[in-house]
C-alpha positions in Angstrom: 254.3 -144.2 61.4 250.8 -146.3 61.4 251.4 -149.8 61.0 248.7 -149.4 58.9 250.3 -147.1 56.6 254.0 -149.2 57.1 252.1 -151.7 55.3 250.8 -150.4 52.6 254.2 -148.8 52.1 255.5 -152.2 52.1 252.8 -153.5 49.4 253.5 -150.3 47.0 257.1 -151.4 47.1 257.0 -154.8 46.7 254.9 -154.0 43.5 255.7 -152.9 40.2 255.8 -149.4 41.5 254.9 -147.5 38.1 251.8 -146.8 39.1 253.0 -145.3 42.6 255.0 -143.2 40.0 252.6 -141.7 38.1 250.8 -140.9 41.8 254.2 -139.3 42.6 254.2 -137.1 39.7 250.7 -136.2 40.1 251.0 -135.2 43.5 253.8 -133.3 42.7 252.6 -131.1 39.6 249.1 -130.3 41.9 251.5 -129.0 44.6 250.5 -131.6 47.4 254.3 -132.5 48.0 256.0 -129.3 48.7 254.9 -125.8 49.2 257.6 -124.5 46.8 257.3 -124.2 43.4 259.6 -126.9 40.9 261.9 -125.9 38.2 259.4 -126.1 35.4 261.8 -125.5 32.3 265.3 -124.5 31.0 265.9 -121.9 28.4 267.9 -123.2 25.4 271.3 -123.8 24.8 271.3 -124.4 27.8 273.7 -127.4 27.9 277.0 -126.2 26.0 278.4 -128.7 23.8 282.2 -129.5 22.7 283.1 -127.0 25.5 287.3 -127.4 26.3 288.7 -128.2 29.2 289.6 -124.9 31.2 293.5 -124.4 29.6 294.0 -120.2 30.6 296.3 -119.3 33.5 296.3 -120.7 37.1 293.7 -118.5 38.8 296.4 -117.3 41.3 298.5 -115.1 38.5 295.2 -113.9 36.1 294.3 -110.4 35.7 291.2 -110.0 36.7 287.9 -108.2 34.2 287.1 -104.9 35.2 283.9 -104.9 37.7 281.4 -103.9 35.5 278.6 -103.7 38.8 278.6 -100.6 41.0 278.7 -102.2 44.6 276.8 -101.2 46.9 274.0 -102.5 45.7 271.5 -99.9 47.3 268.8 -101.2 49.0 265.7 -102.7 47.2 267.8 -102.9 44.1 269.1 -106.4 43.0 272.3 -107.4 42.4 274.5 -108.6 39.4 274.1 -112.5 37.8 276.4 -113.1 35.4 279.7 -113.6 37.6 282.5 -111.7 36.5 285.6 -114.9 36.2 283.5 -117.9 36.3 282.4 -119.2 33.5 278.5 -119.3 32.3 275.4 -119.8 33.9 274.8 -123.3 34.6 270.7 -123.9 34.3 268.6 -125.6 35.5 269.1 -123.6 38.9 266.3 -123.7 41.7 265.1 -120.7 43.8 264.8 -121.4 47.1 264.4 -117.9 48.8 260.9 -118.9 49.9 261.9 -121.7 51.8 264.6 -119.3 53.6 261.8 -116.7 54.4 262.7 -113.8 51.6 259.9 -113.9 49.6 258.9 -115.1 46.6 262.4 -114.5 43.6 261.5 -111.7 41.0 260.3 -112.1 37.6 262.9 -112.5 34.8 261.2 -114.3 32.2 257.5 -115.1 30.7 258.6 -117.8 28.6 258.2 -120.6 31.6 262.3 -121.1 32.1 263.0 -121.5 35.7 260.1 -121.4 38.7 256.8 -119.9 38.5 256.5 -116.3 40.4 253.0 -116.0 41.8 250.3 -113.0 42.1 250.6 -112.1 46.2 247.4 -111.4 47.8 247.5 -108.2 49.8 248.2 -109.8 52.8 251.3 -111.2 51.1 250.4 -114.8 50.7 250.5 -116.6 47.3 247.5 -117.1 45.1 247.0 -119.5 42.0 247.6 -116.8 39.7 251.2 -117.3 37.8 252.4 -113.8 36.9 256.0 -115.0 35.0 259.1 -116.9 36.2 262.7 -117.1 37.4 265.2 -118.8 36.0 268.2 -116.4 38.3 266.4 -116.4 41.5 267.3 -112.9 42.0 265.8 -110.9 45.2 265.8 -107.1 46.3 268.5 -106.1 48.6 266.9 -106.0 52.3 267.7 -105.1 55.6 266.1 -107.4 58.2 266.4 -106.9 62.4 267.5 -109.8 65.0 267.8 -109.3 68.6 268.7 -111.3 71.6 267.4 -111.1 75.0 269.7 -111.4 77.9 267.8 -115.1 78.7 270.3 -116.7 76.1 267.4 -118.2 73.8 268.8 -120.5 71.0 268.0 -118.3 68.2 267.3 -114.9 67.8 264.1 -113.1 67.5 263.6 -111.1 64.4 262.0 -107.2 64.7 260.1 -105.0 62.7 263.1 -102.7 60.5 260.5 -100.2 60.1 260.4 -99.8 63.8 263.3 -101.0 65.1 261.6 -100.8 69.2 263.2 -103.8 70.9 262.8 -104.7 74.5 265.4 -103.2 77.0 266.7 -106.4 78.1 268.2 -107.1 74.5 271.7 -108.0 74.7 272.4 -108.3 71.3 270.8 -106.3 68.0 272.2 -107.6 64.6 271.8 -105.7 61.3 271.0 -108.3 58.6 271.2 -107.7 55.1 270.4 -109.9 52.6 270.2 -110.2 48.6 271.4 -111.9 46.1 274.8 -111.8 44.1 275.7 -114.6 41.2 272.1 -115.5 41.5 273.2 -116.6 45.7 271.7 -115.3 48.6 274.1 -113.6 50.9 274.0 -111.9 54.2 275.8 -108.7 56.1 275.8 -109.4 59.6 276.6 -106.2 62.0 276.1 -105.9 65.4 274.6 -102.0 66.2 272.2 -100.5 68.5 268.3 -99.7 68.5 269.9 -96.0 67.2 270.7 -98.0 63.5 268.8 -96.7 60.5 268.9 -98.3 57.2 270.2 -95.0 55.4 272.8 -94.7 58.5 274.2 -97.6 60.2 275.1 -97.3 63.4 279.0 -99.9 63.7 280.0 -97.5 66.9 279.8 -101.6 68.3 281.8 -103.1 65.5 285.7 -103.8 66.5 286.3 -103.1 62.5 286.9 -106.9 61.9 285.4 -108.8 59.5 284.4 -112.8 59.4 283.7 -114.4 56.1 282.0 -117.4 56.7 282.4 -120.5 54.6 279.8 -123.6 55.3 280.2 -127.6 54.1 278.1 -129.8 53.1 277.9 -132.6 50.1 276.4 -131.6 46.2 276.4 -131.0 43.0 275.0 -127.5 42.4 271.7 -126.7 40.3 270.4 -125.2 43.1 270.5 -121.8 45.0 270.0 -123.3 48.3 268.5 -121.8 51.7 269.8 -118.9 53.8 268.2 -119.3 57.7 269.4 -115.7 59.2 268.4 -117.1 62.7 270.7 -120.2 61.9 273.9 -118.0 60.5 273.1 -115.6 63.5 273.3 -118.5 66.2 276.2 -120.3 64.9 277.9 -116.7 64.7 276.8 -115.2 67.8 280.1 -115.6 69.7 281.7 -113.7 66.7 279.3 -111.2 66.8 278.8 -110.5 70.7 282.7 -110.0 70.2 282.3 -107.3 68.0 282.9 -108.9 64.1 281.2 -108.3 61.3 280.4 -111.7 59.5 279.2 -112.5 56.1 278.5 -115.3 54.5 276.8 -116.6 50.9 275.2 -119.5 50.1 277.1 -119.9 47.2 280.0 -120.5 49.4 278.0 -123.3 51.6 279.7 -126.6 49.3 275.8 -128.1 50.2 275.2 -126.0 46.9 277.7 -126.2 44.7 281.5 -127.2 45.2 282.2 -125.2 42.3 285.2 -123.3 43.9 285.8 -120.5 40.3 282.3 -119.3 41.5 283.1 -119.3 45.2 285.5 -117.3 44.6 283.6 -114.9 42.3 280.9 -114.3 44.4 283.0 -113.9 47.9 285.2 -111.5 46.3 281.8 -109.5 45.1 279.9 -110.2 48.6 283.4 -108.8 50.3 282.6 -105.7 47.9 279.1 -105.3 49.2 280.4 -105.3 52.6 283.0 -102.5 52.0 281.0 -100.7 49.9 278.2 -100.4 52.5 280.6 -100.1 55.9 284.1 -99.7 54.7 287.5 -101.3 54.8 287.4 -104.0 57.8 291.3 -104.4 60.0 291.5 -107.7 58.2 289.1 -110.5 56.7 289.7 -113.9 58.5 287.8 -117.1 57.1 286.0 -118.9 58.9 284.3 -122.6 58.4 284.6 -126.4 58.4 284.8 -128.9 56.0 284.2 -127.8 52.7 284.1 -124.5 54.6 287.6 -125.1 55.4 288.6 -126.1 51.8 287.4 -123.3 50.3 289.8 -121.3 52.9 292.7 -123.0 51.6 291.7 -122.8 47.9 291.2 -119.5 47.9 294.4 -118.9 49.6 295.9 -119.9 46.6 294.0 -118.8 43.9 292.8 -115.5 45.1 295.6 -113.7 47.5 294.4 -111.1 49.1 290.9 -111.9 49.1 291.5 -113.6 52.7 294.2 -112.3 54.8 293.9 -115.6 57.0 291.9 -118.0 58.4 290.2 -121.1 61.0 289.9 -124.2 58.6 287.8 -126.7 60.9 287.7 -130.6 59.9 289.2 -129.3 56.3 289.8 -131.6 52.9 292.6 -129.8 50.7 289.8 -129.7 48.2 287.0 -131.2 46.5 288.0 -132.8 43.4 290.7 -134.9 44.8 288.4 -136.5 47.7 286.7 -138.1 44.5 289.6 -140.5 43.8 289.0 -142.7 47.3 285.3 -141.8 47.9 284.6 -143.1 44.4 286.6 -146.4 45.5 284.7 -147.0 48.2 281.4 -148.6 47.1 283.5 -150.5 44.4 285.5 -151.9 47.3 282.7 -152.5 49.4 280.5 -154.5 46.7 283.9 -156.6 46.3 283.9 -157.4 49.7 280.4 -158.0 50.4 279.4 -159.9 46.9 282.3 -160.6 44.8 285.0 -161.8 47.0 285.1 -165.8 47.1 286.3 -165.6 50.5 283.6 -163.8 52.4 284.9 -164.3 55.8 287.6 -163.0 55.7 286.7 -159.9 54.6 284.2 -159.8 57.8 287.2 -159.3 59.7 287.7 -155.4 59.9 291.0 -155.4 59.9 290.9 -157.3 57.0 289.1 -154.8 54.8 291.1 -151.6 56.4 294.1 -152.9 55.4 292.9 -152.6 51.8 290.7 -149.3 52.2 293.0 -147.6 54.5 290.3 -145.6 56.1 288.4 -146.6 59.5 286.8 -149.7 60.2 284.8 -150.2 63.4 286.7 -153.4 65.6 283.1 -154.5 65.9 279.3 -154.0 65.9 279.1 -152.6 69.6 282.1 -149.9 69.1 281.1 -148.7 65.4 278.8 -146.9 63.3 276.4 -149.1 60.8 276.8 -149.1 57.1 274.5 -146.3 56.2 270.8 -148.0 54.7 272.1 -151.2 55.9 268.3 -152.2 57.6 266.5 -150.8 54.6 268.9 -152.7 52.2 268.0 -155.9 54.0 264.4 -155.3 53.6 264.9 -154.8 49.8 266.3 -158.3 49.7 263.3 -159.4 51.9 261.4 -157.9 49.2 263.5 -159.8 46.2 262.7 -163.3 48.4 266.5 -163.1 49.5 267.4 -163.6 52.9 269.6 -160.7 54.3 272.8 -161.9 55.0 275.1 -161.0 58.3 275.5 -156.6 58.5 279.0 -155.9 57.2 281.0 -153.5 59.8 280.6 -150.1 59.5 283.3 -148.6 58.0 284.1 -144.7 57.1 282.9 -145.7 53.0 279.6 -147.4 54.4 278.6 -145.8 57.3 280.1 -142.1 56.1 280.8 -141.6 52.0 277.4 -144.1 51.2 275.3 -141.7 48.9 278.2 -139.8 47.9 278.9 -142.1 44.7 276.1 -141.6 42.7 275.9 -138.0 43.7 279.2 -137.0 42.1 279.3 -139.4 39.6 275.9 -140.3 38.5 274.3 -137.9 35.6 271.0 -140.0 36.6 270.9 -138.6 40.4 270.4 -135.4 42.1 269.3 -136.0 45.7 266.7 -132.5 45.3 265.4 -134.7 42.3 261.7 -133.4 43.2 262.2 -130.0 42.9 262.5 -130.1 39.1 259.6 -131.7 36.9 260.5 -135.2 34.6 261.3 -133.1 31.3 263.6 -131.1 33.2 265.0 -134.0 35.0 265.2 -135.9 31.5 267.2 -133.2 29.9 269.7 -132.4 32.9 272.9 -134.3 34.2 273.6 -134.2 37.3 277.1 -134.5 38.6 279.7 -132.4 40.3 281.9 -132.9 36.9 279.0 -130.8 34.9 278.7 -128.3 37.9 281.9 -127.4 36.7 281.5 -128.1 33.3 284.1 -125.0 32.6 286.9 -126.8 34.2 286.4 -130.4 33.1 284.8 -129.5 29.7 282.1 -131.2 28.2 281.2 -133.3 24.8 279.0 -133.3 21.7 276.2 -134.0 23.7 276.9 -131.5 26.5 278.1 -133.9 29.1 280.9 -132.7 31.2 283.8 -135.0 31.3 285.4 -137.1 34.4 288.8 -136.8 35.0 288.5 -139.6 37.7 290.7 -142.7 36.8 291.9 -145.9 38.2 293.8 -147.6 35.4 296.7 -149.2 36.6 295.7 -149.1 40.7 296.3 -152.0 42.6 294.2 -152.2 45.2 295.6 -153.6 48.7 298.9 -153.4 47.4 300.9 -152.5 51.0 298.4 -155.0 52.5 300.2 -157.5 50.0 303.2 -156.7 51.3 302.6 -156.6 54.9 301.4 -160.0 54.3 297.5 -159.3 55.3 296.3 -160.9 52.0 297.6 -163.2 50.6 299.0 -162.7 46.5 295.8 -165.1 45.5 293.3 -162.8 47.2 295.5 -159.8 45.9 295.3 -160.8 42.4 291.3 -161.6 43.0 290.6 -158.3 44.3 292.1 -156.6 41.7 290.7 -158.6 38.9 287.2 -158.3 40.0 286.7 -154.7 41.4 286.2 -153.3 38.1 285.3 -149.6 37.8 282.1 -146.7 37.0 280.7 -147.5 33.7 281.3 -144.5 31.5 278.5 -141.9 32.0 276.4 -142.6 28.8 276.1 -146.1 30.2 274.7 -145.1 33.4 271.1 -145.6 34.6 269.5 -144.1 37.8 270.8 -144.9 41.5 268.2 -147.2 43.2 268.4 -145.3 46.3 264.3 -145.8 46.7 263.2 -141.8 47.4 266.2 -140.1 47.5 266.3 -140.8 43.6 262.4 -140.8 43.2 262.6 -144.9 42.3 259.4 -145.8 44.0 260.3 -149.6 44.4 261.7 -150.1 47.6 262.9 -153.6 46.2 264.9 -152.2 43.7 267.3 -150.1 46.3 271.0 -151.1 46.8 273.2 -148.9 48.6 276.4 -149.9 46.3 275.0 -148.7 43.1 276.5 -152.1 41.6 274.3 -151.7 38.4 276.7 -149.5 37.5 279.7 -151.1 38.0 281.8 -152.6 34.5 282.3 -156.1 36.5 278.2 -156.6 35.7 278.5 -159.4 38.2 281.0 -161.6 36.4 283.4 -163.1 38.3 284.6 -165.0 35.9 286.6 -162.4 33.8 288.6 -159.3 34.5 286.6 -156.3 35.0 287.5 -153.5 33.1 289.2 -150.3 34.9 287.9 -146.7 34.1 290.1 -144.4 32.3 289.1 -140.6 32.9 289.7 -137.8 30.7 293.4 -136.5 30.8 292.2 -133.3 29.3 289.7 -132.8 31.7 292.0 -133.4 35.1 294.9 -131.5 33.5 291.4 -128.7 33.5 291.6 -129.2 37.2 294.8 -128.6 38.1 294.6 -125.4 35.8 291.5 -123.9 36.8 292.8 -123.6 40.8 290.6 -126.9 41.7 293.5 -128.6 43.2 295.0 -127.5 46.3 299.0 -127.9 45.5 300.0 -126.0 48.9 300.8 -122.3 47.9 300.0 -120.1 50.4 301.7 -116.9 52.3 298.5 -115.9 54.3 298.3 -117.8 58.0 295.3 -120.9 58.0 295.0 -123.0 61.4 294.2 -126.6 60.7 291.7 -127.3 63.6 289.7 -130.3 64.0 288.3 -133.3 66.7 289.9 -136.6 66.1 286.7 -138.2 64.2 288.7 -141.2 62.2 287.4 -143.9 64.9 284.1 -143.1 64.3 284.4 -143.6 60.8 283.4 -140.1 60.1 284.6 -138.6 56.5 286.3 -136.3 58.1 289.4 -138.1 58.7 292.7 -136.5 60.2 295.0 -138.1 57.3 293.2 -135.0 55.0 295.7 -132.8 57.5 298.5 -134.7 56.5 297.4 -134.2 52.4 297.3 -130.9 53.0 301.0 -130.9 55.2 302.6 -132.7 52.5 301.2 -130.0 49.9 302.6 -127.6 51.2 305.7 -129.2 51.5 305.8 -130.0 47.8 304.8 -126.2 47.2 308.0 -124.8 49.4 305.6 -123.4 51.6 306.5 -122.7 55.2 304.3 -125.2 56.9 304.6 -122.6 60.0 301.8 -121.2 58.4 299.7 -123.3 58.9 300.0 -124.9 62.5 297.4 -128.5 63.5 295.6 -128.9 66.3 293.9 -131.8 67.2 291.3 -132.3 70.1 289.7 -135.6 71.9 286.4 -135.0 72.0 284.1 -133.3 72.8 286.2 -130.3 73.0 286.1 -128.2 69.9 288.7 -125.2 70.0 287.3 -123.1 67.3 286.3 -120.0 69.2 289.9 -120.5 70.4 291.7 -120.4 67.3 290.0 -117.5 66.5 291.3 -115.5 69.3 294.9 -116.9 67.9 294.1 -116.1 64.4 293.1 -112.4 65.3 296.5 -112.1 67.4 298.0 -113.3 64.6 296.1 -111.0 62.0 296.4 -108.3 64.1 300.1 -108.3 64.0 300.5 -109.0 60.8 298.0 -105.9 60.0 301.1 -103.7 62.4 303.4 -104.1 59.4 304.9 -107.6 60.6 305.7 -110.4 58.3 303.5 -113.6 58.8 306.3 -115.6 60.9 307.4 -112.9 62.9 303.5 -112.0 63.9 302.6 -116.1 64.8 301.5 -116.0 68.2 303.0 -118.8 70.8 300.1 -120.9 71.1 300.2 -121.2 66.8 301.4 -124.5 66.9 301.0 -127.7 66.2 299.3 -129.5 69.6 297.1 -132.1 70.4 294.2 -131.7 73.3 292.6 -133.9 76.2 289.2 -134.4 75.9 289.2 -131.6 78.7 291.1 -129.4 76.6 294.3 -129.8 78.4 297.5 -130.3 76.4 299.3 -133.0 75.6 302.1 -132.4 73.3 303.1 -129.4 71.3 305.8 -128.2 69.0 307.4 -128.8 65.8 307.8 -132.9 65.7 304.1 -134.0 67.8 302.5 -134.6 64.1 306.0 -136.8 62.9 304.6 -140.1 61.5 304.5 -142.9 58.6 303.9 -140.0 56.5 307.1 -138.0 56.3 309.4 -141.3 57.2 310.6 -140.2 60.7 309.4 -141.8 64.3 305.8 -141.2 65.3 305.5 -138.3 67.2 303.4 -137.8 70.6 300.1 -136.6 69.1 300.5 -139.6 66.4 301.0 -141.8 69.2 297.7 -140.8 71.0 295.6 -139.8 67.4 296.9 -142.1 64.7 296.4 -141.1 61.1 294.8 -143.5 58.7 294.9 -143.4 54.7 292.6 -143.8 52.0 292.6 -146.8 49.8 294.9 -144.8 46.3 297.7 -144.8 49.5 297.6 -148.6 50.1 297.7 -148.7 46.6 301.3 -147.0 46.7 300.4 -143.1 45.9 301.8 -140.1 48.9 300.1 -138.8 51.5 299.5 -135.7 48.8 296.7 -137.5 47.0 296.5 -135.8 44.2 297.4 -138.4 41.3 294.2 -139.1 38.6 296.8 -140.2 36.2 299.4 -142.2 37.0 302.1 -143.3 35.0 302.3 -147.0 33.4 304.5 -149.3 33.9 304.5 -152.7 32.7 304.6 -155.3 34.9 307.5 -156.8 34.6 309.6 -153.4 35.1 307.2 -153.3 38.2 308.5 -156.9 39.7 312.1 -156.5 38.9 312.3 -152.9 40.6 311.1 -155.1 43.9 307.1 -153.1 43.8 305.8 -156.4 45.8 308.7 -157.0 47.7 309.0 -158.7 50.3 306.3 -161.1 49.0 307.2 -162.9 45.4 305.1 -162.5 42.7 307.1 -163.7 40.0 305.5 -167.2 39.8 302.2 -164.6 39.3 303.4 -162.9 36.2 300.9 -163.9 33.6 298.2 -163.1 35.8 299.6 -159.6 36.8 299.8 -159.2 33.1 296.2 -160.3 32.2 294.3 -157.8 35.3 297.3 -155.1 34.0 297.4 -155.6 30.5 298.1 -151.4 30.2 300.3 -151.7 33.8 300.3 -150.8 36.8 301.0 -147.4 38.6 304.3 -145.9 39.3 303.4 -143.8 41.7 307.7 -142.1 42.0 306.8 -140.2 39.2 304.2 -137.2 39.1 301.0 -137.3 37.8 300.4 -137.5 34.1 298.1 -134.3 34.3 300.2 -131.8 36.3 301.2 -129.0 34.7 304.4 -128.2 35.7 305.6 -125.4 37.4 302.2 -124.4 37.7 302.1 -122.5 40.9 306.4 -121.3 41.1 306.0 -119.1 38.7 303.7 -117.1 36.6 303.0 -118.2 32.9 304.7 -116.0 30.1 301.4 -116.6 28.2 297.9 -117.7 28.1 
């Protein structure tokens, strides 16, 4: 950048800003920001009001509708909208097949709900000329061409279909398809020959296996998102070169939506596309990491037999109960940072991961940086405060920072200038009203939270291993405070990302938003979530409680030093689910690598011996191949320990075993607070303090002499984490329900 232009930067954003605003908006309504069109309106009733928390059966046991659609969908038709299981339509939704090179979306509506479609000149570029809009985003089924040459370019080279004439040194010719289904894009992915025709596909080169493949990423929904064929092709092209079939939908890439009813909706209809066009694959393995990999375990257990196994890569058991640390972080972090009376001690990192439980780098040389930490120190340049010392880098700062106000903000949206002011004024934008048929919503429309931390007492087991002292204990837990409730939100001063022009303004923490308002002086109040809406969750599948009977490898690279998100204690959430489900955790062997070796290609050639056998009539035990085990790898993929007791640790009370040794596990800040490696409590049970001190809670450390201060931060009590959670249904997954 110019230091010209740096400057004036600087001198926008140390100004009022509103002006810059107004220049914002006008640059964005004449087009000068983007090249694709905004969402310009919403059709009414839109926003559903009074809706109930979901309450009908656990997904796993439902009888599914009928399939009204007639898959295939033939080929310059479009496909169906309205999902079949998941609830309504959720508006506003942005197109965004333009930006992944499919054309402009077709027409559904000339009443100005959704993007505007434009007039195409005859060389197919856009003119001025608005011709309706789309509020679905729907596209015409396609096939599109993409070869590889034997000089093993990066990405593939895309072909004329009408031609189909590629060069003799190809080495590899795909047959894409792409269209949309539940208003998603999707793709087919076939390897054939130059002897394919659209009418006749030529799969003499598929091995009859099929790949579906799930992709991660953070947000909220609202938004189709983008579908790069070149990009699914190269990150596929082992599978493919091997012989697989792989699909894949954005609606199942959780950097769309993380609602997991629709995920499972639209892959079961994708899967249909796929069998109605080829036929029945050997077996459908999954495929993906992060929330690619806990989409693989969710649907596992809600939808058997859409998966018949699968490779879950740097997996979370779900979505929904990440929320309860994530959305602890930046309150602990501001506590830290700005509340705290003892600042230097909390400087020290071990200091502050004894409290959080996750990563914290030993120093400035060895660790990542809090995420926005220069720009946050310019903000205060801008106020006339002088930036204090960097905190360390931690997995909240340097790894969750952002995600906060993205789940939990109705003020945010990160894709904020893809949808005009009156659309952004009448929207909310959280992943509770992404999923605002599992949580339910009010008389305004607003989807309830179930996230709650009533009765949590932070640092609790770093109390007791005498880190902190009862004094700072008692602070800590009287000053971190909660999220306002949503009507008392305003917007997340996160500078551009939330389209606040005044750079001055921006705090990472989001502490505006926070009930402690700044007050030191008196106990900030706790958030209580709605019961309703977290007993929704449980009910509507959202929660991963462990019951599978189809094989899913646990693979991932030991990230927690780095203070990555994804953490290796999210393996043992998912362990001890399964445990609590009776599952045999045989099914579901770890492996663990030192970078930079990643073993995914790897466990795919396990999982297909494994699938394989099981597809010969064998039970999933008896078909487990030898090397489905839990192991830990060298850095140069060599093995150190494997069998049934390398993963033994803290979290199933026995003696750490040799992969614990070498890749510790940490824990997140609800399980220094007392709760299991599970993590899946929004509601615990009460109990009152004194009950808490005479069943030894704090023991070894006395807090007796502390009882009427106890009482005063806990006036409802404190968390008893031996019993379940308040919202669980139980028996919800032994056993089918005798009635809706």
């Amino acid at each position: 950048m110019k230091k010209g232009l740096l400057v004036a930067l600087l001198l926008l954003a140390a100004g009022s800003g509103y002006g810059y605003h107004y220049y914002m908006e006008l640059r964005q309504q004449a087009g000068l920001d983007s090249p694709w069109p905004r969402v310009v309106g919403i059709p009414p009733q839109a926003r559903q009001t009074n809706l109930p928390p979901y309450q009908g059966v656990f997904p796993r046991f439902q009888t599914l509708p009928e399939e009204y659609f007639h898959f295939p969908i033939d080929l310059g038709d479009k496909g169906p909208i309205e999902p079949l299981n998941a609830g309504s339509l959720q508006y506003p939704f942005l197109c965004q097949s333009e930006e992944s090179g499919l054309g402009q979306p077709l027409v559904d509506n000339t009443q100005g709900w959704g993007v505007p479609v434009f007039a195409e000149t005859p060389n197919g570029k856009r003119s001025d000329l608005i011709v309706g809009y789309s509020k679905n985003c729907s596209l015409r089924s396609q096939l599109h061409y993409l070869y590889y040459l034997n000089d093993d370019r990066k990405y593939p080279q895309q072909v004329d279909a009408d031609i189909l004439k590629v060069p003799t040194n190809t080495e590899l010719l795909i047959r894409a398809e792409t269209g949309t289904i539940n208003r998603y894009m999707y793709t087919l992915l076939m390897p054939t020959t130059d002897q394919d025709r659209p009418a006749d596909p030529d799969t003499t080169l598929w091995n009859h296996k099929l790949i579906y493949y799930f992709k991660g990423g953070i947000s909220i929904g609202f938004q189709q998102g983008k579908l790069r064929l070149d990009r699914i092709i190269k990150e596929m092209r082992p599978a493919l070169e091997q012989g697989y079939a792989v699909i894949y939908s954005t609606a199942n890439e959780t950097n769309n939506t993380y609602n997991i009813r629709l995920q499972e909706d639209t892959a079961r209809r994708v899967k249909r596309q796929f069998i109605g066009r080829y036929g029945q694959p050997l077996y459908t393995m999954g495929l993906g990491g992060s929330g690619g990999g806990l989409q693989q375990y969710l649907l596992a257990q809600n939808a058997p037999g859409l998966l018949d196994g699968g490779v879950a890569l740097i997996a979370y058991p779900d979505m929904v109960t990440q929320t309860l640390y994530a959305l602890d972080c930046e309150l602990l972090e501001y506590y830290f940072d700005h509340l705290a009376s003892d600042h230097l001690f909390w400087r020290i990192p071990a200091n502050r991961q004894a409290v959080m439980g996750l990563s914290v780098a030993p120093d400035q040389n060895t660790g990542k940086q809090p995420r926005m930490a220069w720009l946050a120190g310019l903000a205060q340049l801008l106020r006339g405060q002088w930036p204090g010392d960097t905190p360390p880098g931690s997995e909240c700062n340097a790894g969750w920072r952002g995600s906060t106000p993205l789940i939990n903000n109705p003020e945010f949206h990160t894709a904020w200038d893809r949808f005009t002011r009156p659309v952004r004024q009448h929207s909310d934008w959280t992943h509770w009203q992404d999923n605002r048929d599992v949580y339910g919503t009010d008389d305004s429309g607003r989807a309830y939270s179930p996230w709650s931390n009533l009765g949590v007492q932070y640092g609790l087991q770093a109390l007791r291993q005498h880190v902190i002292s009862p004094t700072q204990f008692l602070e800590l837990n009287a000053r971190i405070g909660a999220w306002k409730p949503a009507d008392d939100m305003q917007p997340a001063r996160l500078w551009h990302l939330g389209g606040d022009p005044r750079l001055y303004r921006l705090t990472p923490y989001s502490e505006h938003n926070m009930t402690h308002n700044g007050n030191v002086m008196t106990v900030a109040p706790r958030f209580h979530g709605s019961l309703a809406a977290a007993k929704g969750a449980y009910q509507a599948g959202s929660v991963f409680l462990g019951k599978i009977d189809v094989p899913i490898m646990d693979v991932r690279m030991y990230l927690d030093p780095e203070q990555n998100i994804h953490h290796s204690w999210a393996a043992l959430s998912i362990r001890q689910r399964l445990l609590d489900a009776g599952t045999n955790i045989g099914l579901s062997p770890l492996w663990i690598t030192a970078k930079p070796y990643n073993p995914m290609w790897n466990a795919v050639a396990v999982m297909d011996q494994w699938l394989m056998g099981i597809n010969q009539g064998l039970s999933a035990l008896q078909a487990k191949p030898p090397l489905a085990r839990d192991t830990c790898f060298s850095k140069d993929k060599q093995v150190i320990a494997t069998g049934a007791q390398v993963w033994d640790g803290d979290w199933n009370g026995k003696p750490d075993g040799p992969c614990s040794q070498r890749m510790p596990f940490f824990k997140g800040s609800r399980q220094v607070a007392g709760d299991n490696y599970a993590g899946h409590t929004f509601h615990c049970h009460l109990q009152p303090v004194e009950q808490a001190l005479a069943q030894g809670l704090y023991r070894p450390v006395n807090m007796h002499p502390y009882l009427t201060t106890l009482q005063k931060i806990f006036s409802h009590g404190v968390c008893d984490y031996r019993q379940a959670d308040l919202a669980f249904p139980k028996q919800l997954i032994k056993q089918p329900p005798t009635s809706e």
